[in-house]
C-alpha positions in Angstrom: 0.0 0.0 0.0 1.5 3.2 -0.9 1.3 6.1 1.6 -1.4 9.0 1.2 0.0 12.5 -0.9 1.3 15.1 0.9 0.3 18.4 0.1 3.0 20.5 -2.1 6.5 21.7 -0.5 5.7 19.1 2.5 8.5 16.2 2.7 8.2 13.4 5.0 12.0 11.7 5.4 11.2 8.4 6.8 14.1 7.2 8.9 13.5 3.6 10.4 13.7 3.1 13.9 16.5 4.7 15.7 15.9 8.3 14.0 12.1 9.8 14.0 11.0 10.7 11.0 12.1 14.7 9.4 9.4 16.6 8.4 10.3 19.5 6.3 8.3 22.5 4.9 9.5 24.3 1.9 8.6 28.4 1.3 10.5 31.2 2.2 11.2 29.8 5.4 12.0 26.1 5.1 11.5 24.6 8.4 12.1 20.8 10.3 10.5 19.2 12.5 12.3 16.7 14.5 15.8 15.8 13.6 16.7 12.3 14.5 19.8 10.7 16.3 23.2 11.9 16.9 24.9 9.4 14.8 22.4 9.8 11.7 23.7 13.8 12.0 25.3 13.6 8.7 22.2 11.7 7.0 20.3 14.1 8.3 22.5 16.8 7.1 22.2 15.4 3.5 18.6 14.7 3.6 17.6 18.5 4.4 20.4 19.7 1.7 19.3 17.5 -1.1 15.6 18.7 -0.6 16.5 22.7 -0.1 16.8 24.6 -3.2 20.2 25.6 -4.3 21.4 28.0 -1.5 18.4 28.4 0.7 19.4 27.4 4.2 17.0 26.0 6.6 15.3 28.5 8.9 13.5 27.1 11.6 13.7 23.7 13.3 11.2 22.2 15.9 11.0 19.7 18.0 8.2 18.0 19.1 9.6 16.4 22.0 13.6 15.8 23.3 13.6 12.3 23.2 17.3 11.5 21.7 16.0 10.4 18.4 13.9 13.2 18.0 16.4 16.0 18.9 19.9 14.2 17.9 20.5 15.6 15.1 20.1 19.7 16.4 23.7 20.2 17.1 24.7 19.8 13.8 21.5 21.4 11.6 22.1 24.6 14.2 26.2 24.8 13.4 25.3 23.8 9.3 22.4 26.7 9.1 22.3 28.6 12.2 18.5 27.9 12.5 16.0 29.5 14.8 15.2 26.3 17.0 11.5 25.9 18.9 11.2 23.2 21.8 8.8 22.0 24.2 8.3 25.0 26.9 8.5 23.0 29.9 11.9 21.6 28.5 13.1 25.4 28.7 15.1 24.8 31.7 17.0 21.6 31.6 17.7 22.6 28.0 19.7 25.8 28.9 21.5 24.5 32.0 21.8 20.7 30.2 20.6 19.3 33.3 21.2 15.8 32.2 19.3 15.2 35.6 16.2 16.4 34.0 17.0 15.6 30.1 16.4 11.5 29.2 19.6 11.3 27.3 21.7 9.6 30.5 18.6 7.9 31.9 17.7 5.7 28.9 21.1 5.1 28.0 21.1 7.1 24.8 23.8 10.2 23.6 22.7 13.6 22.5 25.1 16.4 20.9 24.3 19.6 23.1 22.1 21.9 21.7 20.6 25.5 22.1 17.1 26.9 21.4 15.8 30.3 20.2 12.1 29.8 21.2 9.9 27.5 23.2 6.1 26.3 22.5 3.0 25.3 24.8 -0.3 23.9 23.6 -2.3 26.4 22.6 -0.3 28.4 20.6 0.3 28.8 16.8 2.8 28.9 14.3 3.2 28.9 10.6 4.9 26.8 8.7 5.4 25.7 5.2 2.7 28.5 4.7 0.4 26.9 6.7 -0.7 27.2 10.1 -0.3 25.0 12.8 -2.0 24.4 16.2 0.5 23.1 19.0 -1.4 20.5 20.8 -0.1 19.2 24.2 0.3 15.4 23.7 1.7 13.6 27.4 1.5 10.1 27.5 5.0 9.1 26.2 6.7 12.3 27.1 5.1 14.3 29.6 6.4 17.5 27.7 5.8 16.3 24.3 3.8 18.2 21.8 1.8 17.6 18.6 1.3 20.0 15.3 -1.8 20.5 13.5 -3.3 22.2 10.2 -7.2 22.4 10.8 -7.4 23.6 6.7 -5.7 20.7 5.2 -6.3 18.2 8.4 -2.8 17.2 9.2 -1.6 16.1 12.4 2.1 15.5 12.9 1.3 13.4 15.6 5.6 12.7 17.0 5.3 9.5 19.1 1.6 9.9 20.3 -0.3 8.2 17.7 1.6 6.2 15.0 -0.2 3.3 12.6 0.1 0.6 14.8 0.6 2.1 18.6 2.4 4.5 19.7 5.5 5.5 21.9 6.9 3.7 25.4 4.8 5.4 28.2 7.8 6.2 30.2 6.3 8.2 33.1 4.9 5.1 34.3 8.1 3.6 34.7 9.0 6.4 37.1 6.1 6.3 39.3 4.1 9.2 37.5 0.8 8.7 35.7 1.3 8.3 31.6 -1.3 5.7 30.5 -4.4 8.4 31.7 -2.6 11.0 29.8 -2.0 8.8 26.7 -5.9 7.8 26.5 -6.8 11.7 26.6 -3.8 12.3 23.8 -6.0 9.6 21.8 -9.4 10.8 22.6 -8.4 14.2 21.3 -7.4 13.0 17.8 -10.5 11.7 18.0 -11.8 14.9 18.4 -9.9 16.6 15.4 -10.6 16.6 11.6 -7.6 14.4 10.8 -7.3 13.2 7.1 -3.5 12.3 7.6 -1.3 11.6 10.1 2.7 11.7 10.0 3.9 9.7 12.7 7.3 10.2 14.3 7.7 6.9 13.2 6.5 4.9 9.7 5.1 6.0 6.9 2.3 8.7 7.0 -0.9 7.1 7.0 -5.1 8.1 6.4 -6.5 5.4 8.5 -7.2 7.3 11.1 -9.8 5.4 13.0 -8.1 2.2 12.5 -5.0 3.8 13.6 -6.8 4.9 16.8 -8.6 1.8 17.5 -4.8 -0.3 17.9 -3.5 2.5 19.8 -6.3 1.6 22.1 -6.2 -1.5 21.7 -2.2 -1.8 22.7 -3.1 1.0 25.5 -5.5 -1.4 27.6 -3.5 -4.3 26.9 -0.2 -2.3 28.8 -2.5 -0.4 31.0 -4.3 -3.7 32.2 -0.6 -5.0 33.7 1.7 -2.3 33.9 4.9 -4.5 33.9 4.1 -5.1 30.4 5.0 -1.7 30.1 8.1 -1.8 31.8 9.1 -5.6 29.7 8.4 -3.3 26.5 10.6 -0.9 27.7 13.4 -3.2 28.0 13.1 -4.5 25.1 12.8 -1.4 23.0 16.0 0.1 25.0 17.6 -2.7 24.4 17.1 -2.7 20.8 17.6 1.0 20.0 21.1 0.8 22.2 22.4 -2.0 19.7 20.7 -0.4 16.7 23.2 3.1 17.7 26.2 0.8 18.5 25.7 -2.3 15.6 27.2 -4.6 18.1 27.4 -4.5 22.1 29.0 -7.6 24.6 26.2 -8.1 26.9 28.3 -6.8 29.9 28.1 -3.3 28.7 24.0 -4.1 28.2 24.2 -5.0 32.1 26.5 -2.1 32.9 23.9 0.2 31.2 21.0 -1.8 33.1 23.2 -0.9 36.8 23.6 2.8 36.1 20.9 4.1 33.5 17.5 5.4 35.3 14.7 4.1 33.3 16.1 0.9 32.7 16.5 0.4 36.4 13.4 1.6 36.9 11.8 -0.5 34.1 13.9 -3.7 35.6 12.7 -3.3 39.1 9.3 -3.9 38.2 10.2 -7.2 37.3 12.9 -8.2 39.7 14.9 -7.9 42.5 18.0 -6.4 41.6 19.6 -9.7 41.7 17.8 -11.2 39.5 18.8 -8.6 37.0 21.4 -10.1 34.8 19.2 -13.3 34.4 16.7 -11.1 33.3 18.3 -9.7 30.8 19.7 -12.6 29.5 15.6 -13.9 29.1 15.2 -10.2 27.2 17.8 -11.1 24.7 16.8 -14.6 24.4 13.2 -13.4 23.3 14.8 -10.8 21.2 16.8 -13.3 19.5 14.0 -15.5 19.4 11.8 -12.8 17.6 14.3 -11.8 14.8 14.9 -8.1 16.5 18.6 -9.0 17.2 21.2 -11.8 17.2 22.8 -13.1 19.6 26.4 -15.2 19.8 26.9 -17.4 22.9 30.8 -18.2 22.0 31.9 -14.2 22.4 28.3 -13.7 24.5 27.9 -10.7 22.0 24.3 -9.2 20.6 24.3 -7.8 16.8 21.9 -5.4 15.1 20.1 -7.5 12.4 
């Protein structure tokens, strides 16, 4: 199935799994949302040049929440173009100081060049882009802070990691003791609520199914919400996967090491046992991986390998 048009001078770059997906608007002010990882920088680089006509720089970048693979690839689109950048208000703060206490870069495990910002964004406001103009919708549920984009006119929603064509995000609040799963069923009755004909996701291709869409984000939401450690097992498993997808290849020492000192993955292990009982868990993680195709394992060098 091919994926719906886009309206003109609006590029979707679809990046996989460990970048989010760029969305760029062409005009007298080309702008981008999200940016993808730090080690895709110079993909990213070449994807916004290539699409850019001759000499035009990028103007305005925006993120729509600072989630590594959303943000990673700031650093180097603010030193290529010197772009105005817009993030999440309530990430003002931790931003300015990089308050790595307060940013998810250390706690998940994950790298991020630093970064600056020119302007910040709340739901509720407005802003134009591509010609068009855009509400700023609060969307909490993955990210407490995280924010979606939409054009009432052409009935767009660039929905980031809220809503994508089969789920939606890791509700990591959850795993720190804060409510997330609440939030995320309010982020999905408001799409509900909009006149959506297409949605770009922060991941997969951009998609017109809208109710169907909404139905397995439901769907996925009572079946995590029902036993919240399948939350935290998802979690794992995603962490575990986007480390090795960053790295290509990782001895399952430095997985543990990461496991003992990252936040979230403590977190997310604690839920399902006793500190103790950590390194045989993760040793059941990758063997389920393994099992499912999402990585390879080697018992002779006890190494894991992207696939």
């Amino acid at each position: 199935m091919t994926s719906p048009a886009l309206p003109p001078g609006l590029r979707v770059f679809e990046r996989g799994w460990l970048s989010s997906n760029n969305v760029l608007f062409l005009g007298d002010a080309p702008a981008l949302v999200d940016s993808g990882y730090v080690t895709h920088s110079d993909q990213t680089l070449a994807l916004v040049a290539h699409a850019l006509p001759d000499g035009q720089p990028l103007a305005r970048l925006v993120n729509t929440h600072l989630h590594s693979d959303h943000c990673g690839g700031n650093a180097a689109l603010q030193a290529r173009y010197d772009c105005r950048t817009w993030i999440p208000a309530a990430e003002a703060d931790p931003v300015r100081d990089w308050d790595a206490r307060r940013l998810s870069f250390e706690a998940t495990g994950q790298r991020c060049a630093r970064f600056a910002f020119d302007e910040t964004l709340s739901p509720g406001d407005a802003m134009t882009l591509g010609e068009r103009e855009w509400r700023v919708l609060g969307a909490p549920g993955h990210d407490p802070h995280a924010l979606m984009l939409y054009n009432a006119t052409d009935g767009i929603l660039i929905s980031g990691d809220a809503l994508w064509e089969r789920g939606f995000g890791v509700i990591f609040p959850e795993l720190d003791g804060e409510s997330g799963f609440a939030e995320q069923a309010a982020v999905l009755d408001l799409i509900e609520q909009l006149d959506v004909a297409l949605v770009i996701p922060g991941h997969g291709k951009p998609f017109d199914d809208i109710g169907g869409a909404l139905a397995a984000a439901r769907g996925r939401l009572e079946y995590l919400q029902s036993d919240p450690v399948r939350n935290a097992r998802n979690a794992l498993k995603v962490l575990i996967v986007f480390r090795l997808m960053a790295e290509t290849e990782l001895a399952c020492t430095t997985l543990k090491t990461t496991l003992d000192s990252a936040r979230v993955w403590r977190n997310a292990a604690a839920m399902l046992a006793p500190p103790s009982g950590w390194p045989e868990l993760l040793d059941a993680l990758v063997a389920e991986l393994a099992k499912a195709g999402a990585l390879r394992y080697e018992s002779a060098t006890d190494r894991v390998y992207a696939v």
